[in-house]
ROLO-278842 format. One record per residue (C-alpha): x negated, z, y negated; residue number from 1. Coordinates in nm, 2 decimals. Layout:
<recs>
X|Z|Y|NUM
...
</recs>
This chain:
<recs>
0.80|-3.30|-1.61|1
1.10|-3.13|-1.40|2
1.07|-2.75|-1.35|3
0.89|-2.70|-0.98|4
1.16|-2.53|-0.76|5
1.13|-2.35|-0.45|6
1.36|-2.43|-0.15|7
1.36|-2.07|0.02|8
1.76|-2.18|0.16|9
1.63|-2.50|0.33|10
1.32|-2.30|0.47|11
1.47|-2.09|0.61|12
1.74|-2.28|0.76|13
1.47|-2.47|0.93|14
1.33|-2.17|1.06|15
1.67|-2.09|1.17|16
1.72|-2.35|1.38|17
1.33|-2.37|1.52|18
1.40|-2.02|1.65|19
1.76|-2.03|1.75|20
1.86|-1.66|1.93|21
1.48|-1.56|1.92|22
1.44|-1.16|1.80|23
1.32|-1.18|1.41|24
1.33|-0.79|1.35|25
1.38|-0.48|1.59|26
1.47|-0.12|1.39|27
1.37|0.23|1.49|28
1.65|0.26|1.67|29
1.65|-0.07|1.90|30
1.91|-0.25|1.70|31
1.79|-0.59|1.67|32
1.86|-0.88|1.44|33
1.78|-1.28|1.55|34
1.67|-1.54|1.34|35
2.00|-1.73|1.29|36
2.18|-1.40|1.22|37
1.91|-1.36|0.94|38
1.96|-1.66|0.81|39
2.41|-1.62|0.86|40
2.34|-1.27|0.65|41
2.10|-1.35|0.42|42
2.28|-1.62|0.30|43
2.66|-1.42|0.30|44
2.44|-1.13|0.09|45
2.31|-1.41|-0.17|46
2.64|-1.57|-0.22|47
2.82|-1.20|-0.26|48
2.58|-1.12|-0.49|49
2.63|-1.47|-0.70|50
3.00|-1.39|-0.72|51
2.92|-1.09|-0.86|52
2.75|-1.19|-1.15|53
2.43|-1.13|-1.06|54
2.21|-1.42|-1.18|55
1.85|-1.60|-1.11|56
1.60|-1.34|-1.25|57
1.83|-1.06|-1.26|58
1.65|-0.72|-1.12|59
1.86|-0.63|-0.81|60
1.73|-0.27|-0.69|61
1.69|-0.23|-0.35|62
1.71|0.15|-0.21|63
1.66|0.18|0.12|64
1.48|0.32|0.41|65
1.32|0.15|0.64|66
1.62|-0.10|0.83|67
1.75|-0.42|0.91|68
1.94|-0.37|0.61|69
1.59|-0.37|0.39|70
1.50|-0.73|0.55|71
1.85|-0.87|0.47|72
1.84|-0.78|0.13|73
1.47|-0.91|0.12|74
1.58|-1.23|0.21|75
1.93|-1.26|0.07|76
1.82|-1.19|-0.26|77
1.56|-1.44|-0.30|78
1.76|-1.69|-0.13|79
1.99|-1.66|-0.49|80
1.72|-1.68|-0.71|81
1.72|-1.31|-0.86|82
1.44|-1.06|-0.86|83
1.42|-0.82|-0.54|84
1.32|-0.46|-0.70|85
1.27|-0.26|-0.39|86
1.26|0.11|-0.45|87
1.11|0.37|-0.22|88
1.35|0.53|-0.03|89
1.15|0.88|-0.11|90
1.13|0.80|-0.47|91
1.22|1.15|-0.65|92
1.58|1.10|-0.89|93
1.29|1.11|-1.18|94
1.11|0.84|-1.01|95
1.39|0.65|-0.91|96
1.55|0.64|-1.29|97
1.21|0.56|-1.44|98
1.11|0.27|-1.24|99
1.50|0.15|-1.25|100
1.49|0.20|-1.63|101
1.15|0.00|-1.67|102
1.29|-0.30|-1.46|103
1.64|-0.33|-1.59|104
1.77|-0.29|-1.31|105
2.19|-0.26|-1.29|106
2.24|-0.32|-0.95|107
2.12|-0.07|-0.64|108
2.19|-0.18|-0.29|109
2.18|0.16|-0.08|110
2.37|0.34|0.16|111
2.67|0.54|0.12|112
2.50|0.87|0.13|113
2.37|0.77|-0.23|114
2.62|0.57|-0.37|115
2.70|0.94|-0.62|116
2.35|0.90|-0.74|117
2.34|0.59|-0.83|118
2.69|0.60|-1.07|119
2.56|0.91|-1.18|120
2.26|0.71|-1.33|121
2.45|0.46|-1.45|122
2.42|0.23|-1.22|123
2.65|0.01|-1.00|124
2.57|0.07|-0.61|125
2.63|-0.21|-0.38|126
2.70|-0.13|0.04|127
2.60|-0.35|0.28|128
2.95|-0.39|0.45|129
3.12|-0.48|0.13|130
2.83|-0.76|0.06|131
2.86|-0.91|0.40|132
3.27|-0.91|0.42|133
3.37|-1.09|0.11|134
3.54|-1.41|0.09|135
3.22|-1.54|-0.09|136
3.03|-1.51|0.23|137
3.20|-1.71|0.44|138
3.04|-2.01|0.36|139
2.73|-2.15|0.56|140
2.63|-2.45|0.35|141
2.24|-2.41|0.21|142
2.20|-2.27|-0.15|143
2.01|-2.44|-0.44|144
1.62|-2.43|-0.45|145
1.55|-2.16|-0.70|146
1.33|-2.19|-1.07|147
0.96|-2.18|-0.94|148
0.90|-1.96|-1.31|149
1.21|-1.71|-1.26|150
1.11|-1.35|-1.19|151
1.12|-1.33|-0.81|152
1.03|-0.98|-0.74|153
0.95|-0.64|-0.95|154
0.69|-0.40|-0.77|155
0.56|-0.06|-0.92|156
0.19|0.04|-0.91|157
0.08|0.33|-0.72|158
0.13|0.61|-1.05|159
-0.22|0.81|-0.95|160
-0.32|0.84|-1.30|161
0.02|0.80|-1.46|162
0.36|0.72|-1.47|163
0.43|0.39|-1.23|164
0.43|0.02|-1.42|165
0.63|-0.24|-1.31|166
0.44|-0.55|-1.18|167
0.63|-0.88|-1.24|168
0.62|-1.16|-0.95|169
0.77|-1.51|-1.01|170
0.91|-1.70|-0.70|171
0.61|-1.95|-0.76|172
0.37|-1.65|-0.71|173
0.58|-1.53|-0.40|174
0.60|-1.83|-0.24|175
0.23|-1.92|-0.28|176
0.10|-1.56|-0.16|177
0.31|-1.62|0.21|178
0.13|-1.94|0.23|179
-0.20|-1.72|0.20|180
-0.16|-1.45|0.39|181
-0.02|-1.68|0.69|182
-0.32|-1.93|0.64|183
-0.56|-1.57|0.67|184
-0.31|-1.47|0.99|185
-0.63|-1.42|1.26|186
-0.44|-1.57|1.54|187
-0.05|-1.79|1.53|188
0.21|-1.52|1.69|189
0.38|-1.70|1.98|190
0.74|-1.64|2.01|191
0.84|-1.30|2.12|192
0.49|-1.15|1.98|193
0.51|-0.84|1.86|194
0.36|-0.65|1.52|195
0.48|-0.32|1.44|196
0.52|-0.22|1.07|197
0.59|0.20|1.03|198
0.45|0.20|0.63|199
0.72|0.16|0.36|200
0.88|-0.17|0.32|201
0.86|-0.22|-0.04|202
0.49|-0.31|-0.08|203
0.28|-0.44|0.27|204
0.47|-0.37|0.55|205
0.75|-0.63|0.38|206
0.51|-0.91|0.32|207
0.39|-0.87|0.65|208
0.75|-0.96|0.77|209
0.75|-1.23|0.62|210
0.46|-1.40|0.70|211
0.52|-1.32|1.10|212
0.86|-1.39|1.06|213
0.74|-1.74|0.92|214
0.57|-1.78|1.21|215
0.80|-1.73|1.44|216
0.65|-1.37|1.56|217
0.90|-1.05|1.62|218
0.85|-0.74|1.33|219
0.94|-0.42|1.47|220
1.02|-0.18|1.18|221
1.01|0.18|1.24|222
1.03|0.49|1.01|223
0.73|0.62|0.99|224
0.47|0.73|1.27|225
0.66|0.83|1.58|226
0.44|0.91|1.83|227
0.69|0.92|2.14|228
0.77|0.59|2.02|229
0.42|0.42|1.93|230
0.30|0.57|2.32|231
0.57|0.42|2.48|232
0.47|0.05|2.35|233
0.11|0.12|2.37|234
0.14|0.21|2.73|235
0.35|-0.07|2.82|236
0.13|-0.32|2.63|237
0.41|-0.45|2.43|238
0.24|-0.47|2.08|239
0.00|-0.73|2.00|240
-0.08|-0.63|1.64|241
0.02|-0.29|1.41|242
0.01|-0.26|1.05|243
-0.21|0.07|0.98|244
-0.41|0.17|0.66|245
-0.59|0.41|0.71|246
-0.38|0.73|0.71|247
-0.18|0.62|0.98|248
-0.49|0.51|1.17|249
-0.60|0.87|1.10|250
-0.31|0.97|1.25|251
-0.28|0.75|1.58|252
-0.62|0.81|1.66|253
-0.58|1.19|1.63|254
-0.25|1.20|1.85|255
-0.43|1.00|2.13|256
-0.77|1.11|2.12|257
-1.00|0.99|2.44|258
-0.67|0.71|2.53|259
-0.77|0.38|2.57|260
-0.53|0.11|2.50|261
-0.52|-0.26|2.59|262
-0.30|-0.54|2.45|263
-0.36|-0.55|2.07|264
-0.54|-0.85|1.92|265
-0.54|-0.70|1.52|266
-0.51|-0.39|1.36|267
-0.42|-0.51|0.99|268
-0.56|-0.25|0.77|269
-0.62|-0.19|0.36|270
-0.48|0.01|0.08|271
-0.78|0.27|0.16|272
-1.12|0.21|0.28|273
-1.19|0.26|0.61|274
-1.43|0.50|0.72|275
-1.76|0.45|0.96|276
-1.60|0.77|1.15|277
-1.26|0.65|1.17|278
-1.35|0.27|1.26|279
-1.60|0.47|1.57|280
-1.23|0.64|1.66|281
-1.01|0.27|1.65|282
-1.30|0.09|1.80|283
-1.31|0.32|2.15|284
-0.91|0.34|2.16|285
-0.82|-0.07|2.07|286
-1.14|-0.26|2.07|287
-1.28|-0.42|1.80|288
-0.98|-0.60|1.63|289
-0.97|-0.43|1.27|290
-0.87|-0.67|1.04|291
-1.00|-0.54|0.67|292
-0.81|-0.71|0.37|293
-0.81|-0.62|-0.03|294
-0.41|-0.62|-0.23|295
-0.34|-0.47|-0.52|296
0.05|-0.42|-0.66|297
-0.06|-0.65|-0.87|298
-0.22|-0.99|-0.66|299
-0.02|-1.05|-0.35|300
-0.27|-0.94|-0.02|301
-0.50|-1.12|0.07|302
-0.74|-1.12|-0.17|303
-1.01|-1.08|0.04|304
-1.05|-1.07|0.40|305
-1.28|-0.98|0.69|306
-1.19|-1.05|1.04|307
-1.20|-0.84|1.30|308
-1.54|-0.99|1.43|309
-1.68|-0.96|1.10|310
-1.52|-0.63|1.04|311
-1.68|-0.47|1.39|312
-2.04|-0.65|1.30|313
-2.07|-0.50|0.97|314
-2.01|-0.13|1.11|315
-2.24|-0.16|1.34|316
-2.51|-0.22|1.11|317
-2.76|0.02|1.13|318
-2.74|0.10|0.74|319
-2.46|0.04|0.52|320
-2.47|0.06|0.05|321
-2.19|0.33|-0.02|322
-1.90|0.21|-0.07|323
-1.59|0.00|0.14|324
-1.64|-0.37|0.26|325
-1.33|-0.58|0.21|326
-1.47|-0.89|0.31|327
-1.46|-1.22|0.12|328
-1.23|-1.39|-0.12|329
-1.00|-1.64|0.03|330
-0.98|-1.96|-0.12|331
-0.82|-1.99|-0.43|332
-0.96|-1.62|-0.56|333
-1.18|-1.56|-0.82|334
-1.33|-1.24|-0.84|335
-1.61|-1.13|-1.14|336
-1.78|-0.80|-1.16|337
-1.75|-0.67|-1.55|338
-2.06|-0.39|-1.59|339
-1.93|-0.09|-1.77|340
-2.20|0.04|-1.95|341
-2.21|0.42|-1.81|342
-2.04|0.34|-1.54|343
-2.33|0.07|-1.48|344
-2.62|0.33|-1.57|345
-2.54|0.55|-1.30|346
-2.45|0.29|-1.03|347
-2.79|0.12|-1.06|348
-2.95|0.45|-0.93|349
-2.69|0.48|-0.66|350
-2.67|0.06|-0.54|351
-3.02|-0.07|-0.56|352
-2.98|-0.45|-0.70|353
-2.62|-0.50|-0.73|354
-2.51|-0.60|-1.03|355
-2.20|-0.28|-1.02|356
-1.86|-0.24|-1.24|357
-1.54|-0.29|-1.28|358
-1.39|-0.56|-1.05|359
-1.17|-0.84|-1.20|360
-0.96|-1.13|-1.04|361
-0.78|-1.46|-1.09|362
-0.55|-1.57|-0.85|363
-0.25|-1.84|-0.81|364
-0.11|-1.54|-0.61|365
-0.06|-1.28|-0.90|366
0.17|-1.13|-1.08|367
0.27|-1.29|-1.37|368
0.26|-0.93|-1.62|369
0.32|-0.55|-1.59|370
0.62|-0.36|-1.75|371
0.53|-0.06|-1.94|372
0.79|0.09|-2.16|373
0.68|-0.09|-2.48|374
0.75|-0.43|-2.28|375
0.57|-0.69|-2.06|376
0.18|-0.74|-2.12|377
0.04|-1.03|-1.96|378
-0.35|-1.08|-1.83|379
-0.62|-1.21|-2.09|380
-0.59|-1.50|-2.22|381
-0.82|-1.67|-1.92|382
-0.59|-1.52|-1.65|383
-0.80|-1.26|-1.52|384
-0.71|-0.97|-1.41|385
-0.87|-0.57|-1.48|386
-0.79|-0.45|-1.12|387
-0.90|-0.09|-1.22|388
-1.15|-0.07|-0.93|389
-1.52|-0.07|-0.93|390
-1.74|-0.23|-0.74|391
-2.02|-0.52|-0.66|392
-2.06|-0.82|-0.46|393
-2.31|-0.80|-0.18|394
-2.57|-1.01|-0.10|395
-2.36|-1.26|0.15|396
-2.10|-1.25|-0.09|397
-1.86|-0.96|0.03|398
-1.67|-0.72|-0.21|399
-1.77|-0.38|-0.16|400
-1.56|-0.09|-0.36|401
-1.70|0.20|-0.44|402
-1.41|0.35|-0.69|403
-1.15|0.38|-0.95|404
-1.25|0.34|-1.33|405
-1.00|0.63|-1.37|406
-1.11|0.84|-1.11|407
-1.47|0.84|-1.21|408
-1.58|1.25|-1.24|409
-1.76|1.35|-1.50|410
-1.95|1.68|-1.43|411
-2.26|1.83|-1.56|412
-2.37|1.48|-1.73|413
-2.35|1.26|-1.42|414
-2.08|1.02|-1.34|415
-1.94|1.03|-1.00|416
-1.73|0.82|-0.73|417
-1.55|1.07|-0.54|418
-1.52|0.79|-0.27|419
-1.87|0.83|-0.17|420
-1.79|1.18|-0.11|421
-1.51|1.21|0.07|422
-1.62|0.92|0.31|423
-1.91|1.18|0.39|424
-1.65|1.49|0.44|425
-1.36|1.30|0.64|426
-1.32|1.32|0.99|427
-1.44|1.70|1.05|428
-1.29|1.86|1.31|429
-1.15|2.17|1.13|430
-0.93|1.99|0.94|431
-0.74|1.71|0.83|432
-0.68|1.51|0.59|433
-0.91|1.56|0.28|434
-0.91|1.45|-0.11|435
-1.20|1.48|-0.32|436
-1.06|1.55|-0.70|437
-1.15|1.74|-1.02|438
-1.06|2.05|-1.27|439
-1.13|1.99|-1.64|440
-1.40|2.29|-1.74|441
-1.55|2.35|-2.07|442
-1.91|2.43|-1.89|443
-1.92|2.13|-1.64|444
-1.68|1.86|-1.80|445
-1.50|1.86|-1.43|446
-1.53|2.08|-1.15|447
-1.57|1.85|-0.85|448
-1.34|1.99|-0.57|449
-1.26|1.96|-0.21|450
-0.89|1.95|-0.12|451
-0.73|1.96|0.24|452
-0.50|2.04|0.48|453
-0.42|2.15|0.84|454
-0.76|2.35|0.79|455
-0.90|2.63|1.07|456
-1.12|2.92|1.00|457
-1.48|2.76|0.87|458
-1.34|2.43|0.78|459
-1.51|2.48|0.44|460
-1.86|2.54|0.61|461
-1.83|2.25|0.77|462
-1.67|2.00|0.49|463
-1.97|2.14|0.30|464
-2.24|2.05|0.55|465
-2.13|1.69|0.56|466
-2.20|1.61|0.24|467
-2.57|1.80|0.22|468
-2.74|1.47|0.22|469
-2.60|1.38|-0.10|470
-2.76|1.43|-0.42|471
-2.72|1.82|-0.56|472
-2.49|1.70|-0.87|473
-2.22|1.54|-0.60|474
-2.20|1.81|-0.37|475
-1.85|1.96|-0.48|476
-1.85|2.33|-0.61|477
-1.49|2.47|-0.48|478
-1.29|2.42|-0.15|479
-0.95|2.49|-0.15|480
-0.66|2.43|0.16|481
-0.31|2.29|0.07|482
-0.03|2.31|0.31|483
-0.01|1.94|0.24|484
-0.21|1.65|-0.02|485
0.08|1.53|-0.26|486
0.15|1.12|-0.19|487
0.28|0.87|-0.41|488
0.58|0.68|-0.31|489
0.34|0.44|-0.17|490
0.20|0.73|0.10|491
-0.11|0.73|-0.05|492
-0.28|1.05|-0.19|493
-0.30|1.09|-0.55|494
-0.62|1.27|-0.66|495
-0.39|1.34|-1.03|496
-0.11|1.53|-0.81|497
-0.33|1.72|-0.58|498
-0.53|1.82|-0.90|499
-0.21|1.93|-1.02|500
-0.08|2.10|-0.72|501
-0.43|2.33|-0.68|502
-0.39|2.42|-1.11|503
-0.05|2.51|-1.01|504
-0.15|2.78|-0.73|505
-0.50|2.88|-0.89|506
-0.66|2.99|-1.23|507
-1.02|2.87|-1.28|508
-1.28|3.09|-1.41|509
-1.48|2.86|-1.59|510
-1.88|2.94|-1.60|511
-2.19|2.81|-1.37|512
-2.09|2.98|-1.12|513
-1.72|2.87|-1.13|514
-1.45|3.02|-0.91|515
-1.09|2.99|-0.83|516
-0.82|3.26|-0.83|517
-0.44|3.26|-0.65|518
-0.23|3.28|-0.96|519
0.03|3.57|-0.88|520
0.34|3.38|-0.74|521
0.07|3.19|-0.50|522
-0.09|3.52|-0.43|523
0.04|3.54|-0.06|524
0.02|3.13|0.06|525
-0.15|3.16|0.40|526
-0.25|2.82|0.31|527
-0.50|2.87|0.08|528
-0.89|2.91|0.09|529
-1.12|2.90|-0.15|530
</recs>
């Protein structure tokens, strides 16, 4: 039987042509790019890069912020067959030479300001200018379909409770996962519709792009949350969907507070869970129109879904298990709930009849491995997939997360989600945001903690009187005020760094009764209170 191949040249020549001079992608800064000048680039970037040497399944790194630049080399590369390897553009030089180092990588497209960096680690940089001027580029005939089985792009995990792993994606995988997530779109963009993307481009905001672009929509792809920017559309009613986990939801709805916006038809959300008190906040600025969806680094999003309908009627039940609703699979994914026995003991006191554990997957839309720096281990020998996350399957079917395996606190014999708890303590109005964590003890096991930021006078008080319903053993024992929660290159908060960062300002003295001291060089932080 011949090796499947996957046309992405021929696709998106026809896309090309559908959309003519239509707007693809608008940049931070108003510089726009159409959909035949994405498909002239693309293609000059992929034949460059063939001339070079660089062949099908070759890691090409990818360090950038977000750009029209990022999208070119998103398409370009995969147009030639090798592996795009994007690499946060806030990656630390550690960061950026470990995930480099596990993918192989010897090429680094970037900008000139970090071309020294990249020769210093060995590496060969690559400018856009000199990809898109060479006598390779010139011609506009369609490229090969590319091996279905080649790698077709590297990701890294998160790195909350360790060094990041690679994640391996073959062009099969990719092409299969657009299909997805544009069959779970919950409305077709016409032409000229607009979704803005602000997260980092190497993990959601990219495959977002692609599946709008697919469908003929128009991506606007901004740095970050700008709110001068964001008020400017949202007054005007330009935006008919945004890309916001969480965090940034967190943030929108706390720069507009009381505004009422019109226009938007989805708010695509995931990576976090979403809050009662923060969906309350969305609902009375947008409207109902929350989308929920469940993606790991490692299964191309969606793996489940709940639409916005389904997504408003489920928070305004009048009771709700603990945990977050994603919704339900979409076709094609198999989830499984795998009991862990302590893990299980505790959660059947805490989730009345739900079977409760470790949540595992099988999808046509996974990766094919993770890189760890002994080499590439597959999934089982049946596929699945240990996604790390606990949880149970309601009783209409919806997965409901309640955890991480590795984040699971274990204090004073009890095990405990520090989900459950923060979901109580987030959204007070003394201060921001808020990670719930742990300090190794010798009398407790762990020390459940309180972590946050932008804090007032008595935010402490009132963190602590949010979580007095819950049961004595949950109820954390310290409160301590960062001037900011330490994020992975993803922007998520790592509960492993912000433990760090408190151990690095405080000594605990250990006992019953346990307590927490400024170590001397942290003696004067304004920030702090315990």
């Amino acid at each position: 039987m011949p090796e499947k191949a996957i046309a992405w040249s021929d696709h998106l020549q026809v896309l090309a042509a559908k959309m003519g001079h239509a707007v693809a992608v608008t940049d931070g800064d108003g510089q726009t790019l159409g959909y035949g000048q994405l498909c002239l680039e693309s293609h000059q970037l992929a034949r460059s890069l063939v001339k070079k040497g660089v062949s099908t399944g070759q890691s090409v790194g990818v360090w950038l912020p977000n750009s029209l630049d990022a999208v070119r080399c998103a398409y370009g590369i995969r147009l030639m067959g090798a592996a795009e390897t994007p690499l946060s553009w806030s990656l630390s030089p550690q960061e950026f030479q470990w995930c480099c180092g596990l993918a192989q990588v010897e090429w680094v497209i970037t900008r000139a300001e970090r071309v020294d960096q990249v020769r210093a680690w060995g590496l060969q940089p690559l400018l856009m200018d000199d990809l898109l001027s060479t006598e390779a580029a010139a011609r506009q005939e369609a490229l090969p379909a590319v091996c279905a089985s080649d790698k077709g792009r590297i990701l890294f995990t998160s790195g909350t409770t360790g060094k990041p792993k690679g994640v391996i994606y073959t062009h099969e995988a990719r092409w299969i996962g657009e299909q997805m997530l544009k069959a779970a779109m919950p409305f077709v963009p016409a032409s000229g519709d607009k979704l803005l993307l602000m997260t980092p481009f190497v993990h959601g905001a990219s495959l977002l792009t692609f599946a709008w672009c697919d469908l003929g929509g128009h991506v606007l792809l901004h740095e970050g949350v700008h709110t001068e920017k964001l008020e400017s559309l949202l007054e005007c009613g330009e935006l008919q969907a945004i890309f916001a986990p969480p965090t940034v939801l967190a943030k929108i709805t706390y720069a507009f507070t009381g505004r009422r916006f019109q226009g938007v038809r989805c708010i695509f959300t995931g990576t976090q869970a979403m809050t009662a008190s923060l969906y309350k906040s969305t609902c009375e600025m947008f409207g109902p129109v929350v989308r929920i969806t469940y993606g790991k680094s490692e299964c191309i999003n969606p793996i489940t879904v709940m639409t916005p309908a389904q997504t408003h009627a489920y928070f305004c039940q009048a009771t709700r298990p603990a945990g977050a609703c994603v919704g339900w699979p979409v076709p094609g994914v198999e989830l499984r709930i795998e009991p862990a026995s302590e893990e299980q003991e505790q959660a059947q006191e805490d989730i009345e009849g739900h079977a409760h554990g470790e949540v595992y997957l099988r999808a046509p839309q996974q990766c094919a491995g993770l890189i760890y720096p002994e080499g590439v281990v597959g999934h089982d020998a049946q596929g699945w997939h240990a996604t790390g996350d606990l949880g149970f399957i309601d009783e209409v079917g919806r997965l409901v997360l309640t955890g991480r395996v590795a984040d699971v606190i274990k204090t004073g014999g009890y095990r405990i989600n520090p989900d459950e708890i923060e979901e109580a303590q987030t959204g007070g109005a003394l201060y921001g945001a808020l990670c719930v964590t742990s300090l190794p003890s010798d009398y407790w096991g762990e020390v459940i903690i309180t972590v946050a930021q932008d804090v007032q006078a008595g935010w402490d008080v009132e963190a602590r009187d949010r979580v007095a319903g819950l049961s004595k053993y949950k109820q954390p024992r310290l409160y301590v005020a960062l001037p900011s929660l330490p994020r992975n290159a993803q922007g998520k908060v790592s509960r492993r760094q912000v433990a760090q960062a408190v151990s690095q300002r405080f000594f605990l003295r250990d006992g019953a009764y346990p307590a927490l001291h400024p170590l001397p060089s942290f003696d004067s932080d304004p920030a702090r209170k315990y």
